[in-house]
C-alpha positions in Angstrom: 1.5 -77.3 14.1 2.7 -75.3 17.1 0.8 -73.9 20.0 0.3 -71.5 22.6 -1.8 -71.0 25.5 -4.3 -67.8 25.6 -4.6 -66.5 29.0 -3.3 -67.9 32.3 -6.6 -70.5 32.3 -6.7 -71.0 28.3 -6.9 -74.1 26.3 -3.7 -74.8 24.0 -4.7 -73.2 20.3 -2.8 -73.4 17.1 -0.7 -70.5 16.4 -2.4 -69.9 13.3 -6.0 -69.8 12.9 -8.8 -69.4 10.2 -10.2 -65.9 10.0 -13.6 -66.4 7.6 -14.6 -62.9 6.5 -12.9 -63.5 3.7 -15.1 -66.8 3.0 -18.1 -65.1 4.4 -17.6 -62.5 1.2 -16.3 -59.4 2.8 -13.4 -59.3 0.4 -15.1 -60.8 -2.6 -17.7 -63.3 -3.4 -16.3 -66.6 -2.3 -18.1 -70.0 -4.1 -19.7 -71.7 -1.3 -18.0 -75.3 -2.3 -14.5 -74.2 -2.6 -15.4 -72.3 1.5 -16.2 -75.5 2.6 -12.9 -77.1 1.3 -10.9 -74.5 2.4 -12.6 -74.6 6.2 -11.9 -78.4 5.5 -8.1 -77.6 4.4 -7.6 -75.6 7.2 -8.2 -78.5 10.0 -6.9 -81.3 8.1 -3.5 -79.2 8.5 -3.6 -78.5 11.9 -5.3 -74.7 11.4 -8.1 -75.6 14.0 -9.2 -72.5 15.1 -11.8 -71.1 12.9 -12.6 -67.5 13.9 -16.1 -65.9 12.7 -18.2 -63.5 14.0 -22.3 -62.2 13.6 -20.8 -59.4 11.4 -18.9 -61.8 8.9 -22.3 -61.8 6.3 -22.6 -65.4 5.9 -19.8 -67.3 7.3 -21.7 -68.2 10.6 -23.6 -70.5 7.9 -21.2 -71.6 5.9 -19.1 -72.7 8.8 -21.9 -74.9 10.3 -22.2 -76.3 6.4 -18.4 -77.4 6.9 -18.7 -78.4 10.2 -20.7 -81.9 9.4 -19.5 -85.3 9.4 -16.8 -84.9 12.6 -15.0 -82.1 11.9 -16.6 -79.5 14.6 -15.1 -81.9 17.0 -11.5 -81.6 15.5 -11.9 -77.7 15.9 -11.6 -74.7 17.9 -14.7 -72.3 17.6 -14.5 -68.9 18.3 -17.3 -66.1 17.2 -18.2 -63.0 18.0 -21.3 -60.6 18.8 -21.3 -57.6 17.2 -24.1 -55.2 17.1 -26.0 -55.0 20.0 -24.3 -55.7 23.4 -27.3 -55.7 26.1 -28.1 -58.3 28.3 -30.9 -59.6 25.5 -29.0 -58.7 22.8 -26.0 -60.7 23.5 -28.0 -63.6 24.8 -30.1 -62.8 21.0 -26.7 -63.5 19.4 -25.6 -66.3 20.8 -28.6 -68.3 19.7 -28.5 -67.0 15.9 -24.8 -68.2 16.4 -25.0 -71.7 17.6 -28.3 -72.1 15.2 -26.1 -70.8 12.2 -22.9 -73.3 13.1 -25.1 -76.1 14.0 -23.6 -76.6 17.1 -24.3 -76.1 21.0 -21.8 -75.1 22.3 -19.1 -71.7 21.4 -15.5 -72.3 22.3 -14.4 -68.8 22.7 -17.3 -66.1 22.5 -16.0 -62.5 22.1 -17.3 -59.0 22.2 -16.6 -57.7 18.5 -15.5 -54.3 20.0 -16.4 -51.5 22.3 -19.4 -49.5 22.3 -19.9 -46.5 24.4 -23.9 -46.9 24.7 -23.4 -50.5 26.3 -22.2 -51.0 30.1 -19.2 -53.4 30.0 -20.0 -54.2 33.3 -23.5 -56.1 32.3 -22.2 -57.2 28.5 -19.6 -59.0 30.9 -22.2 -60.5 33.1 -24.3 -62.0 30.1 -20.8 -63.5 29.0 -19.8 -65.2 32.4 -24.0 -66.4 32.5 -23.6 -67.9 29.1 -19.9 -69.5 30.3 -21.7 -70.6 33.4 -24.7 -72.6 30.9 -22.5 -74.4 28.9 -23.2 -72.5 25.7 -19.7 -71.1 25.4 -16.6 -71.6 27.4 -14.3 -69.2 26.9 -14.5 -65.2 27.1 -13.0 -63.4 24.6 -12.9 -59.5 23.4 -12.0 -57.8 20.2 -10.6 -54.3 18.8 -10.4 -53.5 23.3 -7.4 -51.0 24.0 -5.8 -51.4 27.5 -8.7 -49.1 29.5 -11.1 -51.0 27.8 -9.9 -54.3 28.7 -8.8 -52.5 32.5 -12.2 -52.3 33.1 -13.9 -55.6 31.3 -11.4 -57.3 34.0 -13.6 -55.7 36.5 -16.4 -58.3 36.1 -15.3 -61.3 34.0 -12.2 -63.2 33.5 -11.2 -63.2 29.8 -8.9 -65.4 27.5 -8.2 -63.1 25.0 -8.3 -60.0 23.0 -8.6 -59.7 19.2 -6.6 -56.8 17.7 -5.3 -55.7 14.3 -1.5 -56.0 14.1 0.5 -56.5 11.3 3.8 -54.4 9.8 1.8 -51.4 8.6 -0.3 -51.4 12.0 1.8 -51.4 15.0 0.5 -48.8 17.6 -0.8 -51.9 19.9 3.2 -52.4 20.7 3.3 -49.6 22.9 0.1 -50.4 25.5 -2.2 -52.9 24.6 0.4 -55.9 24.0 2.3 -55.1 27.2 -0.9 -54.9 29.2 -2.1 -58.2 27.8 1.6 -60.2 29.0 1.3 -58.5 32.1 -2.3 -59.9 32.5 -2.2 -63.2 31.0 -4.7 -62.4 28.3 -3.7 -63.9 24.7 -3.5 -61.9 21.7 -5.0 -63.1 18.0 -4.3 -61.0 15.1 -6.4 -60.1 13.3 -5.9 -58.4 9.7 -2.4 -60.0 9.9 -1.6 -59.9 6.8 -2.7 -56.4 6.1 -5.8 -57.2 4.0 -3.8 -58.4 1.6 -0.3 -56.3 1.3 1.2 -58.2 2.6 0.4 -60.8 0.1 2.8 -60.1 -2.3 0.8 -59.9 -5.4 -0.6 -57.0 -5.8 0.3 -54.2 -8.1 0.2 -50.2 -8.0 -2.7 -50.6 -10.8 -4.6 -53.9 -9.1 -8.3 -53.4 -8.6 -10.6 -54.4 -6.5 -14.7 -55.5 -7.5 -17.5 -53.4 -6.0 -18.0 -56.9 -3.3 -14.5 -56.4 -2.1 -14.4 -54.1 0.9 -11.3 -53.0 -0.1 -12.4 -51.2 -3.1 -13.3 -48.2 -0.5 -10.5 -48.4 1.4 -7.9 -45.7 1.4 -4.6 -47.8 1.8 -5.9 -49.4 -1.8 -6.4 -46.7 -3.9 -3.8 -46.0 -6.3 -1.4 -43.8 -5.4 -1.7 -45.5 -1.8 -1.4 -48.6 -2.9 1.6 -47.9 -5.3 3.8 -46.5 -1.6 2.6 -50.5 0.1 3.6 -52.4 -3.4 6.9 -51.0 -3.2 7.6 -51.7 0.5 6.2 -55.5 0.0 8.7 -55.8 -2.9 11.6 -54.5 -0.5 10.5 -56.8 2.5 10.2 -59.9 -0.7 14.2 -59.2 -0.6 14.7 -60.7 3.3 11.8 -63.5 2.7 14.2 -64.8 -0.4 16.5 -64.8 1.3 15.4 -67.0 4.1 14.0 -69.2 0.7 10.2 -68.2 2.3 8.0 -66.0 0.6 6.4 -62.7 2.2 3.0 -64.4 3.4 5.3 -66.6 5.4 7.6 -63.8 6.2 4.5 -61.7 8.2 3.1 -64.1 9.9 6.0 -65.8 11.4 6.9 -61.7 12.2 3.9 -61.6 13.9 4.5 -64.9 16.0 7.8 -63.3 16.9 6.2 -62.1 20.2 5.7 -64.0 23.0 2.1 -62.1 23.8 0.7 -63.4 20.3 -0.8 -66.4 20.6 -2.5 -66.9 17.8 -2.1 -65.4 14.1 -5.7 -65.2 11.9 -5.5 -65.2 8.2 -8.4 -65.3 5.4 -8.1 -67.8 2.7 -10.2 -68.3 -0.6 -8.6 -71.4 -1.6 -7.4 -74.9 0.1 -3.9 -74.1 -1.3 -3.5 -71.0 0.1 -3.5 -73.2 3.7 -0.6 -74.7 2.5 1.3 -71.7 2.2 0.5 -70.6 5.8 2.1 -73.4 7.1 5.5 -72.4 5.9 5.6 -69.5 9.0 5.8 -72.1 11.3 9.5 -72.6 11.8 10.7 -69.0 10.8 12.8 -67.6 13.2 14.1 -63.9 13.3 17.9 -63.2 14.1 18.3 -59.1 15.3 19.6 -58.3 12.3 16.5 -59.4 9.9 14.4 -57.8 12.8 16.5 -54.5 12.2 16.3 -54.3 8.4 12.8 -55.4 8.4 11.8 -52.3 10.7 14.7 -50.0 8.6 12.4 -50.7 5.6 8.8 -50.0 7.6 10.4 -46.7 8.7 11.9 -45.6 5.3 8.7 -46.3 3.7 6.9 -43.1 2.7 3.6 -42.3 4.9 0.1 -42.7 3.9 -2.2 -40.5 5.8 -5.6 -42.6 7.0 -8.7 -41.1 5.7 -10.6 -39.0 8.0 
């Protein structure tokens, strides 16, 4: 395993970590026995940072189920608040959190993104308070653009900063993942493999089960998804030819940068860890780089739902 350091004052993480909304059954009803293996899978090879959050249905749970017999100590823990960002209803959170994982303590504790109706300024405060008990000990934030994260600086020093970035999502490369290098604030990725397109095994006619959020998603119906297939099976010509295939192909792209310190991916199965690991020693040379970003721009464009 490699790592990298989030934030000026961060702890050295694995550069890829455990994202659990798949295993929580956003994307699918996951058996609870094969999450628990797959948590398990995860640390055993070195992916020690396992990434949840209050929204993630029942992962909290399943987590602190995995967590037993040693192997919360041989991880990284990182969570999330998500609905209601008060004083109280952070401090609510935490609680639920650290009762669900069976633990007492959070290592990184993030804001799962910004609400208008909640102050920054006193979400912040609750966070440092929390840092300052012992029941978390690193600040995180998620889904914050640059002005967002301008002004959480204001109260609280934070580690990090969630965001979506992938090849089909790259508008934080023009603000947010400058701002973050500038600031020392790490970067995890989150939806880094696209949800899944950037899996590599999905067809123009694949469908998704009523459980899978993805079956109301506009990049996956039909026509959509038909425009995403084809562009995976172009960018499957460059993995081959690095003898990688394109899971490893997008993450290590993703690693590329200097500002990303940690890449999340979901997993439903222990050998799907496996595969992860092949990103780690992929290298880019300008010309992959090049061809990769000729094939993003020639792709036709799907227009986002309103």
């Amino acid at each position: 395993m490699k790592y990298r350091q989030p934030g000026k004052k961060g702890p050295k993480i694995p550069v890829l970590g455990l994202g659990t909304w798949t295993l929580g059954g956003g994307m699918g009803t996951v058996d609870e026995k094969t999450s628990i293996k797959t948590i398990h899978a995860a640390i055993e090879n070195g992916i020690t940072l396992i990434d949840t959050a209050e929204a993630y249905l029942n992962s909290e749970s399943i987590i602190g189920k995995a967590l037993k017999g040693g192997y919360r100590n041989r991880c990284f823990l990182a969570t999330k608040v998500s609905r209601d960002f008060s004083r109280e209803g952070i401090r609510s959170a935490v609680e639920r959190s650290l009762k669900a994982l069976k633990t007492d303590r959070i290592d990184l504790y993030q804001i799962h993104r910004w609400k208008d109706e909640y102050p920054i300024l006193e979400s912040m405060e609750e966070l440092r308070e929390l840092q300052k008990e012992g029941k978390t000990r690193y600040i995180g934030v998620s889904n914050f653009n640059a002005e967002q994260m301008s002004l959480a600086m204001e109260t609280a020093f934070f580690n990090s900063n969630q965001l979506c970035y992938n090849m089909y999502d790259r508008e934080i490369e023009a603000v947010e993942i400058p701002f973050c290098f500038e600031h020392g604030i790490g970067i995890l990725t989150h939806s880094t493999l696209a949800k899944g397109l950037l899996s590599g095994k999905y067809t123009e006619n694949t469908t998704f089960g009523a459980d899978d959020e993805r079956s109301e998603f506009y990049r996956f119906q039909k026509e959509n998804l038909k425009v995403y297939v084809e562009t995976a099976e172009k960018l499957k010509v460059i993995a081959r030819d690095k003898s990688i295939n394109l899971i490893q192909l997008a993450l290590a792209w993703a690693l590329r940068l200097k500002a990303v310190t940690c890449s999340l991916v979901g997993a439903k199965k222990p050998e799907h860890i496996l595969t992860y690991l092949g990103a780690l020693n992929v290298s880019f040379s300008e010309e992959e780089l090049k061809a990769i970003d000729n094939i993003l721009a020639e792709a036709p464009k799907v227009k986002r739902e309103k």
